[in-house]
C-alpha positions as CSV (number, residue, x, y, z in Angstrom):
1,X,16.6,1.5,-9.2
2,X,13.7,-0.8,-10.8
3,X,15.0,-4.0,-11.9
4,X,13.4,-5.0,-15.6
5,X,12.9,-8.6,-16.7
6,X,13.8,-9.5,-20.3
7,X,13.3,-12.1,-22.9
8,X,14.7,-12.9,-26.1
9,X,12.1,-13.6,-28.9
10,X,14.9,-15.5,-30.7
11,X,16.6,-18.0,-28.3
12,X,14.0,-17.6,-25.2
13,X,16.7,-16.6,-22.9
14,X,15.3,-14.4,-20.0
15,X,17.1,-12.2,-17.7
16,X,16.9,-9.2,-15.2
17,X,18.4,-5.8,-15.5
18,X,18.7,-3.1,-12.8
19,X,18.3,0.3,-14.5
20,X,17.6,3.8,-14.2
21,X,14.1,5.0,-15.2
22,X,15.7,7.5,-17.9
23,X,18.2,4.7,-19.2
24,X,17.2,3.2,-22.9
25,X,15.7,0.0,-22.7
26,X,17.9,-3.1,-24.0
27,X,17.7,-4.2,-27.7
28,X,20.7,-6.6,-27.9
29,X,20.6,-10.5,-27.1
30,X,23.6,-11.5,-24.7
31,X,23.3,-14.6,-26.0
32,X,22.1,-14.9,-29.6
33,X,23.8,-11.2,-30.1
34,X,20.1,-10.7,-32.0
35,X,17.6,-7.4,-31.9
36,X,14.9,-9.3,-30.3
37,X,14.8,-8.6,-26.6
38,X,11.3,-7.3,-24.9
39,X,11.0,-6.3,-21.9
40,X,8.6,-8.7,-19.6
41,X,5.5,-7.2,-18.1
42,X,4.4,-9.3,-15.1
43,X,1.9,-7.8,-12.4
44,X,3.7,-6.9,-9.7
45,X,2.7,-7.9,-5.6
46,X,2.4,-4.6,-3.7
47,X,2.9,-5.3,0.3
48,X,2.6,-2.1,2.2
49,X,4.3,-2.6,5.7
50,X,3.5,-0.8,8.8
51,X,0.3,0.8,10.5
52,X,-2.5,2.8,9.0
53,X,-3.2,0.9,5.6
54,X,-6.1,-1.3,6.5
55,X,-9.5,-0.6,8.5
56,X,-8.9,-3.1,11.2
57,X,-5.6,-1.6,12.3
58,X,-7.2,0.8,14.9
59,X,-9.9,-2.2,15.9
60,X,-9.4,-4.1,19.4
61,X,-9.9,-8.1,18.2
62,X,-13.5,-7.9,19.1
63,X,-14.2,-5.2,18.0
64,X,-16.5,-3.9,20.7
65,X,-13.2,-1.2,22.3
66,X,-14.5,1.3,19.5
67,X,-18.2,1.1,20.3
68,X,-17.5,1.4,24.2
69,X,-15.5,4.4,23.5
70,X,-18.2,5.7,20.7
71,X,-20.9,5.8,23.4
72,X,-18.7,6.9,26.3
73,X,-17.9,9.5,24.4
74,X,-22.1,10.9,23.9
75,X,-22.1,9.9,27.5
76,X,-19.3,12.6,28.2
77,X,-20.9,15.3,25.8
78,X,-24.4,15.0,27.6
79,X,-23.0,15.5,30.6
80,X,-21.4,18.5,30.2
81,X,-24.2,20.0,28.9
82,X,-26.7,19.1,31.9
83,X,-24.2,20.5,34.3
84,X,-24.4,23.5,32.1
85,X,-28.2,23.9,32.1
86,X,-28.2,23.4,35.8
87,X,-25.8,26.2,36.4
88,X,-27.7,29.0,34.2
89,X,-30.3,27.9,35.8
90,X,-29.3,29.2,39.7
């Protein structure tokens, strides 16, 4: 469940809530017992945790691990295909 910050416009108190998404949002003061809560809107820090999410994830520190295996692997797909050409052509 998101938890929603609020402020009174009256007395200034602020306060967090945990609620359900389909639950009305609060109206009532706890403290001044007045109609002049609002919700907060404050950008929120996204961390995404784990593998996968950034480019240099799948990099060695030097970056030279995927170039090696970049060019071993035309190395690999030209050979193959000489051994080919030399066996049609005996």
């Amino acid at each position: 469940m998101p938890v929603y910050t609020y402020r009174c416009e009256s007395c200034g108190v602020q306060f967090d809530r945990q609620q359900k998404f389909t639950d009305p949002p609060l109206t009532r003061c706890p403290e001044c017992n007045k109609k002049s809560l609002r919700k907060v809107y404050a950008p929120v820090g996204i961390v995404f945790k784990g593998s996968g999410f950034y480019a240099t994830d799948h990099r060695s520190p030097s970056g030279q691990n995927s170039r090696k295996s970049d060019s071993g692997s035309e190395s690999a797909e030209s050979k193959p295909a000489a051994s080919s050409e030399t066996k049609s052509s005996e």
